[in-house]
RODO-2510 file (C-alpha; in nm, 4 decimals, decimal comma):
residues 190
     n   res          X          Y          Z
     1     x     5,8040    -5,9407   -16,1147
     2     x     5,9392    -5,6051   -15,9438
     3     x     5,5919    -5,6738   -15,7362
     4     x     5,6717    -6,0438   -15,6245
     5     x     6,0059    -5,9676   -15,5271
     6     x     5,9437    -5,6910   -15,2731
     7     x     5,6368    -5,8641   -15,1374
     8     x     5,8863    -6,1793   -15,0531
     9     x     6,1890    -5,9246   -14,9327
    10     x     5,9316    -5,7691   -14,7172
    11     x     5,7628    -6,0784   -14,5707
    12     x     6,1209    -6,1791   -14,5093
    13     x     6,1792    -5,8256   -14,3279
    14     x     5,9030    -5,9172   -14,1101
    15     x     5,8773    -6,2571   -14,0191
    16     x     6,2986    -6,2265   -13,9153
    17     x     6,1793    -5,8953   -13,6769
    18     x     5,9225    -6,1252   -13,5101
    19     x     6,1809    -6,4159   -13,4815
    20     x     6,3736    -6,4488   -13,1777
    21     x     6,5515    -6,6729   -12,9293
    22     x     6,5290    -6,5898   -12,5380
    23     x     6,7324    -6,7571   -12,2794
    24     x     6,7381    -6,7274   -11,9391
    25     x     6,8549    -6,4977   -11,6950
    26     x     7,0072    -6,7164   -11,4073
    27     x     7,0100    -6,4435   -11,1792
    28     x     6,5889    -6,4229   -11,1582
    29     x     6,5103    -6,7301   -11,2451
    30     x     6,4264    -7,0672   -11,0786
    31     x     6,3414    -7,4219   -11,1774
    32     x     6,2320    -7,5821   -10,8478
    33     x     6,0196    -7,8665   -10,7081
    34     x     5,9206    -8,0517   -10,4151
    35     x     5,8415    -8,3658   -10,2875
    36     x     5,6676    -8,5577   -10,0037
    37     x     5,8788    -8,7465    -9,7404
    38     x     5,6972    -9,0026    -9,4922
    39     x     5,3652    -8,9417    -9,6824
    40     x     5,3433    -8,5967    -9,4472
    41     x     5,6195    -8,3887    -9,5061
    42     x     5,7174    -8,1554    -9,8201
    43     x     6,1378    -8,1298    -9,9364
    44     x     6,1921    -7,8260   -10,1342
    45     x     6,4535    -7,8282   -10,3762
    46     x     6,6006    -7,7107   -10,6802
    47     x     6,8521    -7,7169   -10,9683
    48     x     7,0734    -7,4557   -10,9365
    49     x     7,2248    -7,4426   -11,2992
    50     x     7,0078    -7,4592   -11,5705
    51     x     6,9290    -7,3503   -11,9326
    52     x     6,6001    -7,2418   -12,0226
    53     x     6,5662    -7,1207   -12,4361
    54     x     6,2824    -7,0082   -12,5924
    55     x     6,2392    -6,9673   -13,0057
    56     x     5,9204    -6,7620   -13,1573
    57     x     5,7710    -6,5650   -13,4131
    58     x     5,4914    -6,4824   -13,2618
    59     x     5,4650    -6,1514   -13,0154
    60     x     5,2320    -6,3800   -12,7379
    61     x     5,4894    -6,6346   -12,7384
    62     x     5,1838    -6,8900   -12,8818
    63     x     5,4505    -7,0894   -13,1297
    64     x     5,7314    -7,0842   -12,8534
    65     x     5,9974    -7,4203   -12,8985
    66     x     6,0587    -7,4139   -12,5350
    67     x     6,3573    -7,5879   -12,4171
    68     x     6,5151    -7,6326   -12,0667
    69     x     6,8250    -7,8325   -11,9581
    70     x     6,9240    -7,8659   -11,6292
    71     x     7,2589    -7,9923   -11,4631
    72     x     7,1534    -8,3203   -11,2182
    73     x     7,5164    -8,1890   -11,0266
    74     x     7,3384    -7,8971   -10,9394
    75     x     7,0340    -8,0440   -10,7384
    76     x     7,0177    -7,8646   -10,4305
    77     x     6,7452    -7,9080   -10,0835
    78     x     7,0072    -7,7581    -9,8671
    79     x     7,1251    -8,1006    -9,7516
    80     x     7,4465    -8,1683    -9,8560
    81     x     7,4340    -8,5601    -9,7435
    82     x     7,0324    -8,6017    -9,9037
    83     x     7,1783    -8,4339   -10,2043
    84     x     7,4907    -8,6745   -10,2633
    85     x     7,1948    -8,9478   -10,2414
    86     x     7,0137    -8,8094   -10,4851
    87     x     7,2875    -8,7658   -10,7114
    88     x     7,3923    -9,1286   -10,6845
    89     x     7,2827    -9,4293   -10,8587
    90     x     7,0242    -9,4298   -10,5886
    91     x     6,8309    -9,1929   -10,7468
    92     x     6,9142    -8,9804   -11,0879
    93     x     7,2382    -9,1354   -11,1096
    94     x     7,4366    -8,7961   -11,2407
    95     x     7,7542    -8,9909   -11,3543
    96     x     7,5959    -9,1230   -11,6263
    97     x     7,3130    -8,9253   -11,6783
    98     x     7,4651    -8,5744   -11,6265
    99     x     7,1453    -8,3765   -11,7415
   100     x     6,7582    -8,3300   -11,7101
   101     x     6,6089    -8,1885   -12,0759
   102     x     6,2663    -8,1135   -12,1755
   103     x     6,1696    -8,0266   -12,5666
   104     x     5,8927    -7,8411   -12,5883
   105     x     5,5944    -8,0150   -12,8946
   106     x     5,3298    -7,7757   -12,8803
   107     x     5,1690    -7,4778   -12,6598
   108     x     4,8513    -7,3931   -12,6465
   109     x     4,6520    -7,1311   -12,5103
   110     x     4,3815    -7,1923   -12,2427
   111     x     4,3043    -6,8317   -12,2006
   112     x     4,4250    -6,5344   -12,1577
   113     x     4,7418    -6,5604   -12,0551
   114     x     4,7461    -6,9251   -11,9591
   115     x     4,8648    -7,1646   -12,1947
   116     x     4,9262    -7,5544   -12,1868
   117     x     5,3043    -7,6581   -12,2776
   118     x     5,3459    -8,0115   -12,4503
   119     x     5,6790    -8,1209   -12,4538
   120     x     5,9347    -8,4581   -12,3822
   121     x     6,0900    -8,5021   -12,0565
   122     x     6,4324    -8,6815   -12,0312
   123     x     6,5602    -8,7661   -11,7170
   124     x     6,7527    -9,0974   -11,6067
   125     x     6,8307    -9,1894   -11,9467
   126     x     6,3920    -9,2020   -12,0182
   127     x     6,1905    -8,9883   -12,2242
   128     x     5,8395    -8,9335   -12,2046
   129     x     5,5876    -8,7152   -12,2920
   130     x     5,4452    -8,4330   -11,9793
   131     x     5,2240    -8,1636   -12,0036
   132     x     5,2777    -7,8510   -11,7936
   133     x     5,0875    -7,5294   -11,7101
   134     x     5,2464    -7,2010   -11,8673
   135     x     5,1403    -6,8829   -11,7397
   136     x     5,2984    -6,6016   -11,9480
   137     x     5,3155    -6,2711   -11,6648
   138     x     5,4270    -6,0362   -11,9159
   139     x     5,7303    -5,8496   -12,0954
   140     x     5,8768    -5,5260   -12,0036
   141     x     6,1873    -5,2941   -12,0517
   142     x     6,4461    -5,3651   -11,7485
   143     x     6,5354    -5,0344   -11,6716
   144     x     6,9381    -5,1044   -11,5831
   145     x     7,0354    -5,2433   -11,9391
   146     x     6,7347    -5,0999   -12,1436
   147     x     6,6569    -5,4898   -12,2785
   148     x     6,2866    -5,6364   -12,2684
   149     x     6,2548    -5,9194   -12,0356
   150     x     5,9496    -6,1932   -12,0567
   151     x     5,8591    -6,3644   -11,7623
   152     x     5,7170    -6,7181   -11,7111
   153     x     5,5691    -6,9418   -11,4680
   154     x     5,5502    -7,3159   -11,5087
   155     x     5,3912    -7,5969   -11,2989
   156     x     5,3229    -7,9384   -11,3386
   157     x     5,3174    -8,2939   -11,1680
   158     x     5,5597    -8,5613   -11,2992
   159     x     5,5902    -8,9258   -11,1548
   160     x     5,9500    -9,0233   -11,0341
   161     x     5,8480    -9,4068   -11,0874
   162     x     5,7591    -9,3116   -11,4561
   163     x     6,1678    -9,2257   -11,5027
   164     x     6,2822    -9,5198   -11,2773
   165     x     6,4558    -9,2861   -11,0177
   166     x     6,4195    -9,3730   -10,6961
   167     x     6,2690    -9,7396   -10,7542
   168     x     6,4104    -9,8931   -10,3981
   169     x     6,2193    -9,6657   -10,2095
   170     x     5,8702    -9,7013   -10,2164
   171     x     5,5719    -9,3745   -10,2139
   172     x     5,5245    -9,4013    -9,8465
   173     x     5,9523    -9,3284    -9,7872
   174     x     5,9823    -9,1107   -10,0898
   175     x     5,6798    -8,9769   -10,2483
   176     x     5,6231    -9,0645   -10,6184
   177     x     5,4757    -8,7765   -10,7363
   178     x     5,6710    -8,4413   -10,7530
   179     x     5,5640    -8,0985   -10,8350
   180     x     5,7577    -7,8888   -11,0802
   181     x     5,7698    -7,4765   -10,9801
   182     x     5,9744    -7,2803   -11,2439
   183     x     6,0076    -6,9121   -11,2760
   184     x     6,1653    -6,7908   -11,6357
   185     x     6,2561    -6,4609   -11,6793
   186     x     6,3806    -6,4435   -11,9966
   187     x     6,6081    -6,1809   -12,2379
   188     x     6,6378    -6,1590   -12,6116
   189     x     7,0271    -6,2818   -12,7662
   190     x     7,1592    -6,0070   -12,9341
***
């Protein structure tokens, strides 16, 4: 019996040291995208608060819960009137749909370092499902506070007309298909 229990209080031991929760660090992180205007031109632009939280067990990050919200108020191209528009009913309609969340399902590793990230994507009051390239660049110790820091890079290619945003302008105005460029750098909670 002795044997059982420490085998279970050690398991226990060990699977809560592997178990943590990561969040972002605003400061060096980014969750961007762009867009194409006239069928020929690229907007840049970005949401300037976010959340990004990551769960695991595992020290590769393979069994990550990934989950990102992002403040619609926040969207930023560095054009204040093309960023009212977008924040009006117009487009993502931030009154009553205040924030952008996506809920990681599954990751899975390509190789190496490059993983697949399965997940639902709500925006606009519509969820659906997206899949998104992960590329985990590493963890290291920041130097200034002594606390290990993993960083991320995600990509992927959504359709606006697949969360209604947008539907009065047509591709050829507003393009329907917009690339997603985040950065995560991430820190344990303590």
């Amino acid at each position: 019996m002795k044997k059982i229990s420490l085998a279970i209080v050690f398991t226990f031991i060990s699977f809560s040291t592997f178990s943590q929760t990561w969040v972002t660090d605003p400061a060096h992180s980014h969750l961007g995208f762009t867009i194409k205007h006239l069928m020929i031109s690229t907007v840049s632009g970005n949401f300037k608060q976010f959340e990004i939280k990551a769960v695991t067990t595992k020290p590769d990050y393979s069994d990550a819960k990934i989950e990102v919200i992002a403040q619609i108020l926040s969207i930023n191209t560095d054009q204040e009137q093309r960023d009212n528009h977008l924040r009006s009913a117009d487009f993502f309609d931030a009154k009553l749909f205040p924030t952008l969340n996506f809920k990681s399902t599954s990751v899975k590793n390509v190789k190496g370092n490059e993983y697949k990230l399965y997940g639902n994507l709500t925006m606009h009051g519509i969820t659906k499902p997206v899949e998104l390239d992960l590329i985990f660049e590493g963890k290291v110790q920041n130097p200034m506070n002594k606390k290990d820091i993993a960083v991320f890079t995600i990509k992927g290619l959504l359709k606006r007309s697949d969360f209604v945003i947008g539907s009065k302008f047509p591709a050829a105005m507003v393009g329907d298909e917009v690339t997603i460029n985040a950065t995560a750098e991430l820190s344990p909670v303590d």
